[in-house]
C-alpha positions in Angstrom: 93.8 70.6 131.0 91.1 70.6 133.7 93.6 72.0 136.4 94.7 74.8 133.5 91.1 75.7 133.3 89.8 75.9 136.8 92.4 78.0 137.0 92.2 80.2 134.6 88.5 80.8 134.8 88.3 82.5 138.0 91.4 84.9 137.4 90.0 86.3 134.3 86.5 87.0 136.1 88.7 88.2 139.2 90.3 90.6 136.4 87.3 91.6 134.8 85.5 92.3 138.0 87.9 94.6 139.3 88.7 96.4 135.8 84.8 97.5 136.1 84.7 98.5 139.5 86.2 102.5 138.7 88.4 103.7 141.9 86.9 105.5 144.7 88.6 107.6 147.9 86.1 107.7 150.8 86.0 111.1 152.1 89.1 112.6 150.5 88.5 116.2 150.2 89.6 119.7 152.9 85.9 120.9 153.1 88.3 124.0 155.2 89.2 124.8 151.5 86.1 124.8 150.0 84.7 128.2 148.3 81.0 129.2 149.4 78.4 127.6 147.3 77.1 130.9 145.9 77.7 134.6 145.6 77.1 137.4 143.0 79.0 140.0 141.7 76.9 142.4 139.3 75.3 140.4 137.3 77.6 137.6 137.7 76.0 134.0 139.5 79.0 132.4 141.1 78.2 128.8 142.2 81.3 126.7 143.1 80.6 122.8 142.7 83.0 120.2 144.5 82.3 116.7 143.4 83.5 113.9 145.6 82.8 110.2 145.9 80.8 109.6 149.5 79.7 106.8 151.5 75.5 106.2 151.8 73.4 104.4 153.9 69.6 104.5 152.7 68.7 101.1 153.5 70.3 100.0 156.5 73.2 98.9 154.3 76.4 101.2 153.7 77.2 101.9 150.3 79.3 103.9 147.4 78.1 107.1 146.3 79.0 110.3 144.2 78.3 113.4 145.6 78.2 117.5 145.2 79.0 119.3 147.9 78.2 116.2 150.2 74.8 116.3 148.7 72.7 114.0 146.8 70.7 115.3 145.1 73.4 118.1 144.3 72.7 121.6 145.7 69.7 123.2 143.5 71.0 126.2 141.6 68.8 129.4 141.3 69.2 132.2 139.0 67.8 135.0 137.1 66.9 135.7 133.7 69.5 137.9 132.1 72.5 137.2 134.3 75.5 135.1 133.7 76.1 131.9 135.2 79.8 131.5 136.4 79.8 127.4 137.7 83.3 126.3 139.0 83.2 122.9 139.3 86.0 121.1 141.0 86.7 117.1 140.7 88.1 115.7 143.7 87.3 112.3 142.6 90.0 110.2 141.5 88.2 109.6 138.0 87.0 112.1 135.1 83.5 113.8 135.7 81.5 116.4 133.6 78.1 118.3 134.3 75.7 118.5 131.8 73.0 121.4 131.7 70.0 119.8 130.6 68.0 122.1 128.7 69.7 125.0 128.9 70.3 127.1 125.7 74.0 127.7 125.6 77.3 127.9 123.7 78.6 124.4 122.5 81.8 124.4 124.4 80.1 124.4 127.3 77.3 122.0 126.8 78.8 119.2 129.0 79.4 116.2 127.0 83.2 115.1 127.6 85.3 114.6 123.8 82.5 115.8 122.3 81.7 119.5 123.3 83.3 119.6 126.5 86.6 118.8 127.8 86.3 116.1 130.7 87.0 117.1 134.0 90.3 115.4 135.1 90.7 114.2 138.7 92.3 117.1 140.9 90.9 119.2 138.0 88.3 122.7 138.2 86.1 123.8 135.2 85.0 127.1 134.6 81.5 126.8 132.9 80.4 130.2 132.2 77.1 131.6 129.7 74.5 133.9 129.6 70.9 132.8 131.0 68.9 133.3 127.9 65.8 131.8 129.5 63.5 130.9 132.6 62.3 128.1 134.1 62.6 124.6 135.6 66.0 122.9 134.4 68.5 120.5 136.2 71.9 119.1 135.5 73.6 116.0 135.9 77.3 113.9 134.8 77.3 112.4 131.6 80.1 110.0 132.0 79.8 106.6 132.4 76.7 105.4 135.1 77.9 108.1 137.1 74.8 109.6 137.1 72.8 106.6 138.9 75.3 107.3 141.9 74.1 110.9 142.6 75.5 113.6 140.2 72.2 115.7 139.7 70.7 118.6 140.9 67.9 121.2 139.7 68.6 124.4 138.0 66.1 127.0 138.0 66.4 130.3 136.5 63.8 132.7 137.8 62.3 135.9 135.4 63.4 139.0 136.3 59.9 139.6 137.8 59.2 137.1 139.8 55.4 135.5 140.7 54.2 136.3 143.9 53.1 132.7 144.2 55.0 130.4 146.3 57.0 127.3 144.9 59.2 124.4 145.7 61.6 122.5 143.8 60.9 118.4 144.0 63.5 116.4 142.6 62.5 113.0 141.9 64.7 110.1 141.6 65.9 106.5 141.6 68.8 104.9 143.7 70.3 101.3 144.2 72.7 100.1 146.5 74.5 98.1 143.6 77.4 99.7 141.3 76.0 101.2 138.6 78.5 99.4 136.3 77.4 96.1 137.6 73.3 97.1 136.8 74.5 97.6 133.5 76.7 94.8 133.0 73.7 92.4 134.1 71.2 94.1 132.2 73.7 93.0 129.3 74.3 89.7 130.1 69.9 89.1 130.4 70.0 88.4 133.8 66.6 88.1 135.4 67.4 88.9 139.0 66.0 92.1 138.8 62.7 90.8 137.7 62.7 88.0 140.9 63.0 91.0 142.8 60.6 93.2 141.5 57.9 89.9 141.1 57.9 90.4 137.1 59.4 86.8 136.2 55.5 86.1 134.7 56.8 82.2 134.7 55.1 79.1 133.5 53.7 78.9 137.4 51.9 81.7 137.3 50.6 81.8 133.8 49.0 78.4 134.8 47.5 79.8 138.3 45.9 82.9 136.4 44.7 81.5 133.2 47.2 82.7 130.8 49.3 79.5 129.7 47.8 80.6 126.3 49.2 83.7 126.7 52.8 82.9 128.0 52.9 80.0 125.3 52.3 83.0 122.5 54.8 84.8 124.3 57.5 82.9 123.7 56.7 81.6 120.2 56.5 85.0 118.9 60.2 84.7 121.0 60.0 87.7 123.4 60.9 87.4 127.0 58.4 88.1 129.9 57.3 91.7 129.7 58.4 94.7 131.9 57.7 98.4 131.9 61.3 99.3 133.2 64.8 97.1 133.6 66.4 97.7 136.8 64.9 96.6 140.8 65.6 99.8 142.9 66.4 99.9 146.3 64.9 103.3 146.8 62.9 106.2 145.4 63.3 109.8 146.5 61.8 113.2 146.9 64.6 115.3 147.4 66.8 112.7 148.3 64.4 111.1 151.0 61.7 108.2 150.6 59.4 110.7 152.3 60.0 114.5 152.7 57.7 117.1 154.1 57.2 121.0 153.4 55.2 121.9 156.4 55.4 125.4 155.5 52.8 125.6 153.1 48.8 126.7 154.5 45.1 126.2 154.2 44.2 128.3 150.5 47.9 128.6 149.0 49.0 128.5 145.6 52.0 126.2 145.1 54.1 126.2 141.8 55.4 122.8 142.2 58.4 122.4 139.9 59.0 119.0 139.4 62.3 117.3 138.0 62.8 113.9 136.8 66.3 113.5 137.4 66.1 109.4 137.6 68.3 107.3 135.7 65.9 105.0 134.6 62.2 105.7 135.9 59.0 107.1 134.9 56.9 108.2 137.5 53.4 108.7 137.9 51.7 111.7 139.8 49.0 112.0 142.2 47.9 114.8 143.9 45.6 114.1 147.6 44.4 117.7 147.2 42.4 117.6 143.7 43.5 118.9 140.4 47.1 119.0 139.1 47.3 122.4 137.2 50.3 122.2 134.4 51.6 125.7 133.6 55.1 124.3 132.5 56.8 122.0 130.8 60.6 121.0 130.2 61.2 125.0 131.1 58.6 126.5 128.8 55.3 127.9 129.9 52.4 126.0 128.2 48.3 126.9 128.7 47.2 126.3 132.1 45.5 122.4 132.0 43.8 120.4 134.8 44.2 117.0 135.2 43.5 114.3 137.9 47.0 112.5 137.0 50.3 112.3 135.2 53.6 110.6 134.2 56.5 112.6 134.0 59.4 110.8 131.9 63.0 110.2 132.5 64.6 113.8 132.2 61.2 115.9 132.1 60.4 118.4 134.1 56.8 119.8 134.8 55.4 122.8 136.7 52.0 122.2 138.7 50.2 124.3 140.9 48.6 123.0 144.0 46.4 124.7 146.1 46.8 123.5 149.9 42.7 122.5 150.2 42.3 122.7 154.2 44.4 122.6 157.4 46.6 119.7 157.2 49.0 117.9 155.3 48.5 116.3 151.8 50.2 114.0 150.2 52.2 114.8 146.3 52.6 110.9 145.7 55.0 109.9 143.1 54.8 106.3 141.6 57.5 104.5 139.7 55.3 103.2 136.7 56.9 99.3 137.9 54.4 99.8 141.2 57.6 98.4 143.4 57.7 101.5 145.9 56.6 104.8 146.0 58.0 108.5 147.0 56.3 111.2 148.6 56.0 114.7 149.4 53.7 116.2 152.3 52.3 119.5 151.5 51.6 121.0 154.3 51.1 120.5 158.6 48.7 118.5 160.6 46.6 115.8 160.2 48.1 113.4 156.8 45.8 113.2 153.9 47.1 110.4 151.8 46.9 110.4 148.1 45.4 106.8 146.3 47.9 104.5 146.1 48.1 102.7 142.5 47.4 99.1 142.1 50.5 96.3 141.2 50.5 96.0 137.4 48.7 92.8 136.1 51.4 91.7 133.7 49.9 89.0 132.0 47.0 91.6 130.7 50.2 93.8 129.7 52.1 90.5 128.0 48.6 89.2 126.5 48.4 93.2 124.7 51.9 92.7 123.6 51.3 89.5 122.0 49.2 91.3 119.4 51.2 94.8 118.7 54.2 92.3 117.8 54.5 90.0 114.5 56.7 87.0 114.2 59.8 89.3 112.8 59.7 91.4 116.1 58.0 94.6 114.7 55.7 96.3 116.8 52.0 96.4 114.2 49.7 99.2 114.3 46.2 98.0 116.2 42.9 98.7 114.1 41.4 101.8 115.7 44.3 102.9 117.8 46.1 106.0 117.1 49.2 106.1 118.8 50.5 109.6 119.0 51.7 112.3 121.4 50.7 110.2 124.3 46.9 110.0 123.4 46.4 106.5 123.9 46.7 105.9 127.9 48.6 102.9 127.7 48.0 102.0 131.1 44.4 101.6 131.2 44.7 99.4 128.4 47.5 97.2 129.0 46.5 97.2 132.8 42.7 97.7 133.5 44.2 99.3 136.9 41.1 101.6 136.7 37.4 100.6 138.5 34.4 100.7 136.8 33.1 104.3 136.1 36.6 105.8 136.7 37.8 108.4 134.4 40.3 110.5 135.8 42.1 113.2 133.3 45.1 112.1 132.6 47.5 114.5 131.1 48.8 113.4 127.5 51.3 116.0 125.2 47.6 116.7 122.9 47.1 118.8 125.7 49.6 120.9 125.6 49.6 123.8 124.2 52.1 126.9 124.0 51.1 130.3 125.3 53.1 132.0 122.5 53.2 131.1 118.7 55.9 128.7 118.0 56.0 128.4 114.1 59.6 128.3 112.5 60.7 130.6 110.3 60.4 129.9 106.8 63.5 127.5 105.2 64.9 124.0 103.7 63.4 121.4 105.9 65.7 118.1 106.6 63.7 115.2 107.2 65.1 112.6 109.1 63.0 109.0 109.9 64.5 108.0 113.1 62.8 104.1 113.7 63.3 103.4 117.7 65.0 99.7 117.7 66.4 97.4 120.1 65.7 94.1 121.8 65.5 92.6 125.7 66.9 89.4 124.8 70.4 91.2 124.4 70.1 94.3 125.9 70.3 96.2 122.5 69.1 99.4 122.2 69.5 101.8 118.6 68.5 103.8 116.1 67.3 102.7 112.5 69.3 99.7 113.7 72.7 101.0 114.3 73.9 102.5 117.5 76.3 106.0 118.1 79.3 103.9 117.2 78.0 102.4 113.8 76.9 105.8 112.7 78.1 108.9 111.3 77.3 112.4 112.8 74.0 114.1 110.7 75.3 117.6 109.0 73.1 120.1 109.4 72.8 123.9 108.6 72.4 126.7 110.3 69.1 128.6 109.0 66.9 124.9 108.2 64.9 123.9 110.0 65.1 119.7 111.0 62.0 117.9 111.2 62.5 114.2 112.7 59.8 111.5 112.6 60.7 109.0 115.1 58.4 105.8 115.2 59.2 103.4 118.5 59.5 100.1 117.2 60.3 98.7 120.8 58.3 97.5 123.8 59.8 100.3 125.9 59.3 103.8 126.4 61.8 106.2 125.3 62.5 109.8 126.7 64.3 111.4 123.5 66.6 114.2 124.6 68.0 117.1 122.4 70.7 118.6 123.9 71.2 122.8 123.3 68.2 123.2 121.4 64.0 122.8 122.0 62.1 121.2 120.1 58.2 122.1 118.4 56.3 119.0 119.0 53.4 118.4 116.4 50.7 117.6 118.4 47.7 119.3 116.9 47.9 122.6 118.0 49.3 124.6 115.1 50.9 127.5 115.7 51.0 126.4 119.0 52.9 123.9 118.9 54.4 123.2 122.8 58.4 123.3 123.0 59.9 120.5 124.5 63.5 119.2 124.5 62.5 115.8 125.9 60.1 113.8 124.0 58.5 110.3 126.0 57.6 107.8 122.7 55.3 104.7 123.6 55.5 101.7 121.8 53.9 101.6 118.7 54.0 105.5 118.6 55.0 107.7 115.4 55.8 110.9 116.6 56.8 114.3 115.1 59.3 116.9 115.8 61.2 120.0 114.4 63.8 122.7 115.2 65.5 125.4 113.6 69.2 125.1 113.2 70.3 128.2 115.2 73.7 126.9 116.7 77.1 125.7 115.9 79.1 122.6 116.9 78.0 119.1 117.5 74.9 118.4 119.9 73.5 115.0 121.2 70.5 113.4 120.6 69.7 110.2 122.5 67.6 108.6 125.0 67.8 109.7 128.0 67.1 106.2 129.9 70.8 106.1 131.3 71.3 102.0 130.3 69.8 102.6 126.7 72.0 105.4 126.0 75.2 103.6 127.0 73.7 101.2 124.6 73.6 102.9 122.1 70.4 104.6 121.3 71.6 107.9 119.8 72.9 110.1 117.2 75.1 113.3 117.2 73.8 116.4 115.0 76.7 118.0 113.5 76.3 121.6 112.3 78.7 122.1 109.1 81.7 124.7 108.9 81.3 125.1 112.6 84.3 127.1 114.4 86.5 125.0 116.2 85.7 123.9 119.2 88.7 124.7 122.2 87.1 121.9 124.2 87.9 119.5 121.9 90.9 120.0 119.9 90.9 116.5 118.1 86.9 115.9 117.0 87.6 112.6 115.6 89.6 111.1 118.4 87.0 112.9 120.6 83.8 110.8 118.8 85.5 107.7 119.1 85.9 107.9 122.6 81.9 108.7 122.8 81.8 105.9 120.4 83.5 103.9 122.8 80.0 103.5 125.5 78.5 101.1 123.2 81.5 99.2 122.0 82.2 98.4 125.6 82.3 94.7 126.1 80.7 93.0 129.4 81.8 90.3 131.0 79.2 87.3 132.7 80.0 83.2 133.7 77.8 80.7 135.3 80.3 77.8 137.1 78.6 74.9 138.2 80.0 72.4 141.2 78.1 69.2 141.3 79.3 65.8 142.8 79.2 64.6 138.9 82.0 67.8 138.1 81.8 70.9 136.8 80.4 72.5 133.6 80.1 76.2 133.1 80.5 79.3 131.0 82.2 82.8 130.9 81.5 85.7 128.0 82.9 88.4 127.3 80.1 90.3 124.9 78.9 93.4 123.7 76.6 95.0 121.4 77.5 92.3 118.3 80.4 90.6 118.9 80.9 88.1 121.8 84.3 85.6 122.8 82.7 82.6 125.4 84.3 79.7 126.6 82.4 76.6 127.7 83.3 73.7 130.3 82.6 70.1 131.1 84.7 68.4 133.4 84.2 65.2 134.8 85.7 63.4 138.0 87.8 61.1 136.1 88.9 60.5 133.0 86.4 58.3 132.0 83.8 61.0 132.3 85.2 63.4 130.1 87.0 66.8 129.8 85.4 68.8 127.1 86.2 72.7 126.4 84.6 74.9 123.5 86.4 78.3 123.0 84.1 80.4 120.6 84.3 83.9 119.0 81.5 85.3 116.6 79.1 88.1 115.7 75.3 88.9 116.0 73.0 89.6 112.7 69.5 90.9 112.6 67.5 93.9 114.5 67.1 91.2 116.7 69.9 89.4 116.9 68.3 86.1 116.6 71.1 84.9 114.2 74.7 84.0 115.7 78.1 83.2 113.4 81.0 82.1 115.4 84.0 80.0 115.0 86.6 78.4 117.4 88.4 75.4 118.7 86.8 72.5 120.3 88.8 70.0 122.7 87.2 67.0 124.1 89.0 64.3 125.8 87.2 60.8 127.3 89.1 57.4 128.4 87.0 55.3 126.0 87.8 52.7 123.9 84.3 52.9 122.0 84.4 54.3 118.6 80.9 56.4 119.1 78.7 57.5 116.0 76.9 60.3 115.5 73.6 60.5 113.9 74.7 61.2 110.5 76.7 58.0 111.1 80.4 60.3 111.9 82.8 59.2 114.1 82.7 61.5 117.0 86.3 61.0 118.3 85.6 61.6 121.8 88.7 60.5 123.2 90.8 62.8 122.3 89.0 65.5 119.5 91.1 68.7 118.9 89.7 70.9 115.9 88.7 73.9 114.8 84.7 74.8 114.5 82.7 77.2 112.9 78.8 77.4 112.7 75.7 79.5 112.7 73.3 79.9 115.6 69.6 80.5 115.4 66.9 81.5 117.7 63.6 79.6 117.4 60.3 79.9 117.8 59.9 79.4 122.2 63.2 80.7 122.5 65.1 77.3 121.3 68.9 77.9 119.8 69.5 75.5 117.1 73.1 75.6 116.2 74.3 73.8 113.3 78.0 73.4 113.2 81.1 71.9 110.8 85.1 71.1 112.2 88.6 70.5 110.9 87.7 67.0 110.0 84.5 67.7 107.9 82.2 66.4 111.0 78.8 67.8 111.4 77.1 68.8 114.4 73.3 69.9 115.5 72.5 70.8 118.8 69.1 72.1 120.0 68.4 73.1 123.5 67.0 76.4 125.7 68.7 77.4 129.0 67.0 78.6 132.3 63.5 78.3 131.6 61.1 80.4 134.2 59.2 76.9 136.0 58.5 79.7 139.0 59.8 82.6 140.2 63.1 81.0 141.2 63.3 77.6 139.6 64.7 77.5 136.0 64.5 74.5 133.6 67.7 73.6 131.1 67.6 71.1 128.4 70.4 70.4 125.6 70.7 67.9 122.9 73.1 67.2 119.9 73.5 64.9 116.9 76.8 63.3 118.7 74.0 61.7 121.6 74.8 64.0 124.0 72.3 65.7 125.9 71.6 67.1 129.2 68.6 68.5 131.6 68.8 70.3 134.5 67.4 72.3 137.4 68.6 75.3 138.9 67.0 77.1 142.2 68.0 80.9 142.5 69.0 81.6 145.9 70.0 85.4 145.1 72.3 87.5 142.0 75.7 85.2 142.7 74.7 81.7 144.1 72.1 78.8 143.1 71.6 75.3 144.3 71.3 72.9 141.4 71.1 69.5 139.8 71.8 68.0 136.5 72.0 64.9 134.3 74.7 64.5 131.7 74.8 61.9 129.3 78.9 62.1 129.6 78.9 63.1 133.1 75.8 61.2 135.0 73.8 62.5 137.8 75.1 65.2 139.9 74.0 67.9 142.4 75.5 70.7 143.9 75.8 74.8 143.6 76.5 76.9 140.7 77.4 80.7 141.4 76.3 83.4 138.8 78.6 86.5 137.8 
């Protein structure tokens, strides 16, 4: 039995590893082929995209990338109002690809999503994508399949009025990058792996609560049974302007007016913008022109784009600093030539102050709870300040919030039937869960609307994240005070605790997604698909319900994770395959002989709750000891350790400080209790284990975390005795 398993263990991860690793050809493409980039016909914008998988180096390390047109970001697109856009865009990848045009107002069957308004781009494959440009301003466009995204499919799109501005411009696109496979960020974001915040030095563990007064904090922390706070998920490698950590436009002088149009094409991070010349002036905002507004600072969310002017203050180069709102690096762009004038670099987050704030928005159920005197709306409440005190005494910069904007042309909606739609943001760290009301794409069925009503959603964020909610094909009136005036948006960033409103007028046809835009939650599931009734069907998608299930399919996807210890006592260890409800696991101890013990627990089961704190599972247990004892348990059972082979079931709860008790029931009518809490933040690296059961078996144990796949540890089993060794992480 123990050979059977030690070998079975590692070909299934081997299997599982390679199934999500999606094929890549380095370099396979005839550039000699290749069609120019742009021309124009008429009226006619002819941009020819060829997307190919690349090789990277941004940190002194070689890595996988996808590219357009060798270029990441992609090539920035520029049109004019009026004109149609004619995109080829040609997969030479040896997957399926699709572009999204974020933003733009379009026909359906060319929106971009694949099996849902689009058809995917097969390998060897070219797309004709082909639509009037019914607007102006500062768009961009990206993949939407799979992570694909994360590895460099995105690029700016900017459609210019017929009349141009006189005043100069330049397009910044900001983003995120990591040297990992996307697939594997998102399968260890699922499995609540922590190696991301050892990294980014957010573990807030028991050490450091101690050494900065917060052990009362920490201790609430955990009883109210959250995890250690974090204002994003994943440790980047690098953060770039224009596809650089630092880039320069030295072509800008003393006294000009610079329209700054600035993209957030990141996968995952909000950034926060500083200016060393003075005032930030906002004239734009996803796209739409909005009342000019000064402000000393702003955070652009994941998938927003603004338009600030600068003006260039004196000879010399000034720094446009853009800060991932995690403090871990920065990006930046120099305005400018000559002597540097950086911008004020923004303090590490105090986490603690952030976790100790937390404690009181959250209840003992996991709701976020209004605060007496807060009103958390449209942004008003500057999270920051309060959760981090980052500011000095006296300080009170402007910082932009959406109260502030403010259209520049009425933007009432017709008179009609109003839908209303309650859309409560929900999810949870612990598992990596992230929904809607509760229940994800898959669980859900599309919303019918009409053409000619007008949908009004109320979305309340009843997470500790920040969500950028994105509407694809349509914009958006945000209710933020202003009336008539309403700013149009088509990506909304909701704090915690916020309640925020929205409306559009049904003015389409087809199915259109909603979701948010954070590319880990929305392969989660956060999302829903708007369905407009008696629709025309759509030639992209000739099946619609085979099409939805494979969209479906993102948060169905099951990941796969083990832990396998080697210590001089034997082996124990662990491998899941899980997803967003349902998990199959498999536990191991093996001992050096047979009068240690062989024990293996094969499980299968579901999770209940918005939080998922309750577990039901059934299985088969096998234990086998060389004992002649008859052992008791402590309801005065036989526990039949020398050779037990029965089927289990039981129900598994999360506690109070983040204890599982597990109460359990076999073939033979034996009970079992088992309480016990696994890896345990002691400091940064050092986790704490500790397991006990009603049959008097129990264990402790100490792992250090050497880095993502290896950790030197010791244990002590009651069945297996003292041991020390390694144990390596997948």
């Amino acid at each position: 039995m123990k050979k059977l398993i030690l070998f079975i263990v590692p070909f299934l991860l081997f299997k599982v590893a390679i199934a999500q690793h999606p094929m890549m050809t380095m370099g396979a493409t005839n550039k000699s082929k290749h069609l120019p980039l742009y021309t124009k016909v008429g009226n006619r914008e002819i941009y020819h995209l060829y997307i190919n998988d690349t090789t990277v180096n941004y940190t002194g390390k070689k890595t996988t990338g996808m590219a357009i047109n060798g270029s990441i970001p992609a090539p920035t697109l520029n049109f004019t109002e009026g004109d149609t856009a004619e995109i080829y865009v040609h997969n030479e990848m040896m997957m399926e690809t699709s572009i999204h045009w974020h933003g733009l107002i379009l026909p359906n069957r060319y929106d971009g999503v694949s099996y849902l308004t689009t058809s995917p781009i097969e390998a060897g494959q070219t797309h004709l994508f082909k639509f009037p440009l019914v607007q102006h301003g500062t768009y961009w466009y990206h993949s939407h399949t799979m992570t694909q995204e994360q590895s460099g499919l995105y690029g700016a799109f900017i459609i210019h009025e017929r009349q141009p501005s006189p005043m100069k411009e330049y397009t910044l696109v900001l983003s995120d990058w990591t040297n990992e496979n996307p697939e594997q960020v998102q399968r260890r974001l699922h499995n609540a792996s922590d190696w991301y915040a050892i990294r980014k030095g957010s573990t807030q563990n028991y050490l450091q609560a101690i050494q900065t007064g917060h052990l009362k904090t920490k201790l609430t922390n955990e009883w109210k049974r959250m995890t250690a706070m974090d204002v994003s998920d994943v440790y980047y490698d690098r953060f770039f302007s224009n596809g650089k950590p630092e880039n320069a436009a030295p072509q800008f002088k003393a006294g000009d007016q610079v329209r700054l149009r600035v993209i957030n094409g990141s996968s995952s991070t909000y950034f926060w913008l500083g200016w060393a010349g003075g005032k930030l002036k906002v004239v734009a905002n996803d796209g739409e022109d909005v009342q000019p507004v000064d402000v000393d600072r702003m955070i652009v969310g994941v998938a927003e784009t603004y338009d600030v002017v600068v003006t260039i203050p004196a000879d010399g180069s000034y720094e446009f600093l853009a800060t991932p709102e995690d403090r871990t690096k920065y990006t930046s762009l120099w305005l400018g030539d000559g002597q540097k004038h950086p911008a004020k670099k923004l303090p590490k987050l105090t986490y603690f102050d952030g976790m100790k704030m937390m404690n009181d928005m959250m209840d003992m159920q996991g709701n976020m709870k209004e605060m007496k005197g807060m009103v958390m709306t449209n942004q008003v409440m500057d999270m920051n300040t309060v959760m981090y005190q980052e500011l000095s005494e006296g300080e009170s910069p402007v910082t932009l919030n959406y109260g502030m904007l403010k259209a520049i042309h009425p933007t009432t909606l017709p008179t009609g039937p109003t839908k209303v739609l309650n859309f409560e943001l929900t999810g949870n760290m612990n598992r990596y869960v992230w929904s809607i009301n509760n229940k994800t794409v898959s669980e859900t069925d599309k919303i019918l609307i009409k053409q000619g009503e007008n949908v009004r959603i109320i979305l309340y964020n009843n997470t500790m994240m920040r969500h950028p909610m994105h509407l694809h094909g349509h914009f958006f009136r945000v209710l933020n005070g202003q009336g008539e005036y309403s700013p149009l948006k088509n990506t909304l960033d909701i704090m915690p605790m916020e309640r925020d409103t929205i409306e559009f007028r049904a003015t389409e046809s087809g199915d259109w997604f909603f979701h948010c835009h954070i590319l880990y939650h929305m392969m989660s599931g956060m999302g829903r698909i708007f369905s407009y009734e008696n629709s025309p069907a759509n030639p992209e998608v000739p099946d619609p319900v085979a099409g939805f299930k494979k969209v479906a399919a993102d948060d169905r996807k099951f990941y796969a994770s083990a832990k396998l210890g080697l210590e001089t006592n034997g082996s124990d260890g662990n491998a899941v395959l899980a997803n967003t409800r349902w998990k199959f696991s498999t536990m191991w101890h093996l001992g050096i002989n047979d009068t240690k013990g062989y024990e293996s627990e094969t499980m299968f089961g579901r999770y209940f709750g918005r939080m998922q704190w309750l577990y039901a599972y059934a299985g088969f247990d096998y234990h086998y000891k060389k004992t002649d004892e008859q052992e008791k348990n402590l309801f005065g059972q036989i526990s039949n350790k020398n050779n037990r082979h029965t089927v289990v079931a039981g129900l598994a709860y999360t506690l109070p400080m983040l204890f599982v008790a597990d109460a359990r029931i076999d073939g033979n009518g034996k009970l079992r209790f088992q309480l016990g809490r696994d890896d345990i933040a002691l400091t940064s690296r050092l986790r704490f284990s500790i397991v006990g059961n009603t049959d008097k078996e129990y264990s402790i144990g100490l792992r250090y975390i050497v880095n993502k796949n290896f950790s030197v540890s010791s244990h002590y089993d009651s069945d297996m005795g003292l041991g020390a060794g390694l144990t390596l992480t997948y």
